[in-house]
C-alpha positions as CSV (number, residue, x, y, z in Angstrom):
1,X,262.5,62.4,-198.6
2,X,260.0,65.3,-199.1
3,X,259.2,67.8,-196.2
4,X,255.6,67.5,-195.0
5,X,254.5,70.3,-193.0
6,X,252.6,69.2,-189.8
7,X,251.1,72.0,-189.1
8,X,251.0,75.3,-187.9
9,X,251.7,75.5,-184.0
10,X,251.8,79.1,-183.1
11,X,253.6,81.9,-183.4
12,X,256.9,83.4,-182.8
13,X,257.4,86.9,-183.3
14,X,254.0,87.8,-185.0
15,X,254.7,84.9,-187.5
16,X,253.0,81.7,-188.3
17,X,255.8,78.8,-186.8
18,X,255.4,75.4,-188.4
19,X,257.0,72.5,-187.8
20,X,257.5,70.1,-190.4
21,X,259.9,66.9,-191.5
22,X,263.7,67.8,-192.0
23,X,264.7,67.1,-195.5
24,X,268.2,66.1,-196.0
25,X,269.1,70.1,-197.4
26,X,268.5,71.3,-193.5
27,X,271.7,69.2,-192.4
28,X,273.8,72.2,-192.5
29,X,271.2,74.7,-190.8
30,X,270.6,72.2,-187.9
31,X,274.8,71.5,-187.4
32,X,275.1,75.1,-187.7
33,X,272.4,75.6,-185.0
34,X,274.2,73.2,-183.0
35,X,277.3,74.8,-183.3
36,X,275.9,78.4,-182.8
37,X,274.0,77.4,-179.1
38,X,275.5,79.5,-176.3
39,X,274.4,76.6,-174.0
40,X,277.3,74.5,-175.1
41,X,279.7,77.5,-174.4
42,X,283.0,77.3,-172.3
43,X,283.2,73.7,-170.1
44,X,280.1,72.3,-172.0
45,X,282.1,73.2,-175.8
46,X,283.4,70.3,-176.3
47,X,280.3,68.4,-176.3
48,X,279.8,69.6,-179.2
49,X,282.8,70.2,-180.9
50,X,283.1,68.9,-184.9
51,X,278.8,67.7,-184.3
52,X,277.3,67.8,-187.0
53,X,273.8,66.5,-188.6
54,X,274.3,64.6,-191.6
55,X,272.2,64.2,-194.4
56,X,272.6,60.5,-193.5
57,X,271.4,61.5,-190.0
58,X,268.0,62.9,-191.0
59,X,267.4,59.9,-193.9
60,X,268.0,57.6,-190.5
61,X,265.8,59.3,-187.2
62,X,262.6,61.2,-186.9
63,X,264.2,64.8,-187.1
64,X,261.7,67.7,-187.1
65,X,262.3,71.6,-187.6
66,X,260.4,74.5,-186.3
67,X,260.5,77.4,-188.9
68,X,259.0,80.5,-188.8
69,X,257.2,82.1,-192.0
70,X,260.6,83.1,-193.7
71,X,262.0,79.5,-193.0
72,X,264.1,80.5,-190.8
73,X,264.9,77.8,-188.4
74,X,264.3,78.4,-185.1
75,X,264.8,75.0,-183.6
76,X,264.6,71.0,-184.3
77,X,264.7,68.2,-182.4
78,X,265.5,64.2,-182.8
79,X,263.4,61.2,-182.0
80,X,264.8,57.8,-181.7
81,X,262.1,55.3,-181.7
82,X,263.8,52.2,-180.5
83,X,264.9,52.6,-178.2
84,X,262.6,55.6,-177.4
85,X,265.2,58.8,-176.9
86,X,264.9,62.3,-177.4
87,X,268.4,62.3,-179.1
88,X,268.7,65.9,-180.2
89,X,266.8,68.9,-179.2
90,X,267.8,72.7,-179.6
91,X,266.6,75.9,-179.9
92,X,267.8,79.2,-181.5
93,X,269.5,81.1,-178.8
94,X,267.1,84.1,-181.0
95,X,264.3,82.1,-180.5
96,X,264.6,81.1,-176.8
97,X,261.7,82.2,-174.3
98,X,259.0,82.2,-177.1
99,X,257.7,78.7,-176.4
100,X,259.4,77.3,-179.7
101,X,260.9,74.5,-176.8
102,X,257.5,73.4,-175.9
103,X,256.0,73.5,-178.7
104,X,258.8,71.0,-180.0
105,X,258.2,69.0,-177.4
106,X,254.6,68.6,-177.7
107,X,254.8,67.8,-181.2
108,X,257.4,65.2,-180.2
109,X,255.0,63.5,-178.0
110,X,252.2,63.6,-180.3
111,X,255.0,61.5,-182.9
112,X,255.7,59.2,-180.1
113,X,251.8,58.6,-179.4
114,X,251.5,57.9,-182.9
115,X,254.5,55.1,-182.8
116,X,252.4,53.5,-179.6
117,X,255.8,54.7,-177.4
118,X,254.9,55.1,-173.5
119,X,258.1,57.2,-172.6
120,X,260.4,58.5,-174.1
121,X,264.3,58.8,-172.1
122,X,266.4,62.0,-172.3
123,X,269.7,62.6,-171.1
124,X,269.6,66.3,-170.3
125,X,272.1,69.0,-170.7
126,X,273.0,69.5,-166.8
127,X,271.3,73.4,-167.4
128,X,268.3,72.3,-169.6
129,X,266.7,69.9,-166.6
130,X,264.3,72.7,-165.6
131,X,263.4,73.1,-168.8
132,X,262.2,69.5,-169.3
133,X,260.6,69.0,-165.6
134,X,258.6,72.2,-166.9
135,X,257.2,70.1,-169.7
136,X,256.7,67.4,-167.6
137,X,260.1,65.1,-167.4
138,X,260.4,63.3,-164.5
139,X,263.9,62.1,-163.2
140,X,265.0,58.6,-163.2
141,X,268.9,58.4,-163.1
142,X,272.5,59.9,-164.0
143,X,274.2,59.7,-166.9
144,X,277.8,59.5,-165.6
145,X,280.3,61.2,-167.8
146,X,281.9,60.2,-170.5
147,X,285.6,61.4,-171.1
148,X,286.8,63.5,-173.1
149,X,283.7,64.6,-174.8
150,X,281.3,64.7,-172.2
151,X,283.4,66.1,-168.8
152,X,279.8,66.2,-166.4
153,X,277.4,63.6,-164.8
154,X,273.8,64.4,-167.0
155,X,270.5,63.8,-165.6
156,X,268.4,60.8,-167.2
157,X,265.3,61.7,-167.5
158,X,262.1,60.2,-169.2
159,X,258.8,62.2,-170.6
160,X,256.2,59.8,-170.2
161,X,253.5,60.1,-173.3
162,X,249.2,60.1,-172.4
């Protein structure tokens, strides 16, 4: 699968960020992005504990990574198109506060246009719900927990698409 760059969507840094396909060599950049968040630090660790993003995972879902001019990655997210979920999404705790979030998030709902997808569901980290009601998430539910990986009640959530 080749990477197709879809465009240049600002800047992070003084440098041009683009977010293009995954390819299948990113698998160990995006599990070690995972695994480096500070988000998922003390009680919320073992959520991700021994993640990982396979190549088998990025042949399979709509995974897209933002990179800055160096191609450094500076964040990527997962859509699952049926049904509609934002599976994955994560920043670079680096790259956090210089709209890389949003902009992933708006190219996300410019891919779920495309695939004629009126919403699209996300269970939210319990400390990333602002961050999605600030993109314009509304609330619909709770995910109740799910022992022993998941230890907390999650918000569901749903980002409608225009």
């Amino acid at each position: 699968m080749a990477s197709r760059v879809t465009g240049v969507v600002g800047r992070a840094r003084g440098e041009a960020v683009l977010i293009r396909r995954a390819t299948l060599r990113d698998a160990r950049r995006l599990t070690r992005l995972i695994q480096l968040s500070s988000a998922y630090e003390g009680p919320y660790a073992p959520m991700i504990a021994g993640y990982r993003v396979g190549p088998d995972y990025i042949e399979t879902h709509q995974v897209f990574v933002a990179v800055d001019d160096d191609s450094r990655v500076l964040g990527f997210y997962s859509l699952v198109l049926a049904p509609p979920e934002l599976d994955l999404m994560f920043v670079a705790d680096d790259a956090q506060g210089l709209g890389i979030g949003r902009r992933l998030i708006d190219h996300m709902t410019s891919q779920a246009r495309d695939a004629g997808l009126d919403g699209v569901r996300v269970v939210s980290h319990p400390p990333a719900e602002g961050f999605y009601r600030s993109v314009g998430a509304r609330r619909i539910g709770t995910e109740a927990a799910n022992p022993p990986a998941v230890m907390w009640d999650r918000p569901e959530m749903v980002i409608p698409i225009a």
